[in-house]
C-alpha positions as CSV (number, residue, x, y, z in Angstrom):
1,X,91.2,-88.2,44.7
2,X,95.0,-89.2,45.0
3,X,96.3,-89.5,41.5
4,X,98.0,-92.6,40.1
5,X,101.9,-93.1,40.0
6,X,103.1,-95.3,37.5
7,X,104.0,-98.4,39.1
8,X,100.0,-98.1,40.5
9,X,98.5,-98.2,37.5
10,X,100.6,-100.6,36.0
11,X,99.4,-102.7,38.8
12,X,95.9,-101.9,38.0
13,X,96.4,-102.9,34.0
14,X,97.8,-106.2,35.2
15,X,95.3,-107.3,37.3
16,X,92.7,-106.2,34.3
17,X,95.3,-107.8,31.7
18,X,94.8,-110.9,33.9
19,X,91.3,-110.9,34.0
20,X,90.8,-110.6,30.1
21,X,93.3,-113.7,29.5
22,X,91.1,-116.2,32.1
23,X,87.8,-114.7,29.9
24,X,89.9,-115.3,27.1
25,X,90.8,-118.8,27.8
26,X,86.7,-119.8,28.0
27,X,86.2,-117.9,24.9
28,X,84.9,-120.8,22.4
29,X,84.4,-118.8,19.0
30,X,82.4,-119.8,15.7
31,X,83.9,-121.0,12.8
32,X,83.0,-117.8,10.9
33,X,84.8,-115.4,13.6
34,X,87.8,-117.6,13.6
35,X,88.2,-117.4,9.6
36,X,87.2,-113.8,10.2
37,X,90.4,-113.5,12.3
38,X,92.4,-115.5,10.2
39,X,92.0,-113.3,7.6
40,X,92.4,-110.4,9.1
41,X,95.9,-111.6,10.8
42,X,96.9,-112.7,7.2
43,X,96.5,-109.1,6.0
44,X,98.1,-107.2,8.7
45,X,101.2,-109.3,8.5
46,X,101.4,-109.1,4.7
47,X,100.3,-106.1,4.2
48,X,102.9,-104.7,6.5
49,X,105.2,-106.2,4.4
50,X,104.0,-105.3,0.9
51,X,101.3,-102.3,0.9
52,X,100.2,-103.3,-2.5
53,X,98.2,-106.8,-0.7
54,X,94.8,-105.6,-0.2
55,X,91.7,-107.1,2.0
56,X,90.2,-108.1,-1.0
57,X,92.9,-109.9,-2.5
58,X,93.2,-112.3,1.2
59,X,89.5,-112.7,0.2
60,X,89.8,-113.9,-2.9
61,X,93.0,-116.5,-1.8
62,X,91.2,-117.6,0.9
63,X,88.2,-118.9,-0.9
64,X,90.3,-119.9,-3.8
65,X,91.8,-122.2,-0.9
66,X,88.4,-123.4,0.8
67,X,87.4,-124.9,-2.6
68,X,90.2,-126.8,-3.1
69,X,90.3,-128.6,-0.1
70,X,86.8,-129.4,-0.5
């Protein structure tokens, strides 16, 4: 087997990159997965910021804000 240059497999990774984005444009997720990844972008980006934010604490905002607008 012929091994890879770099330009080849970079080739390869964007045909494959391509692929996931078309799968990823039919993708129709649930309610729950999309408040899963709500939270879960909320604490990476704050926690970068401030490494005293915790999972728990997005938790506990985010239901604190699902029963207000209710």
């Amino acid at each position: 087997m012929v091994p890879l240059n770099g330009l080849d497999y970079i080739g390869i990774m964007t045909e494959a990159l391509k692929k996931l984005i078309e799968a990823a444009k039919s993708a129709n997720p649930s309610p729950e997965h999309r408040e899963e990844q709500r939270r879960s972008f909320v604490y990476g980006n704050t926690h970068f910021e401030n490494a005293l934010i915790t999972r728990e604490m997005v938790d506990r905002e985010a239901e604190k804000l699902a029963k207000e607008e209710k």
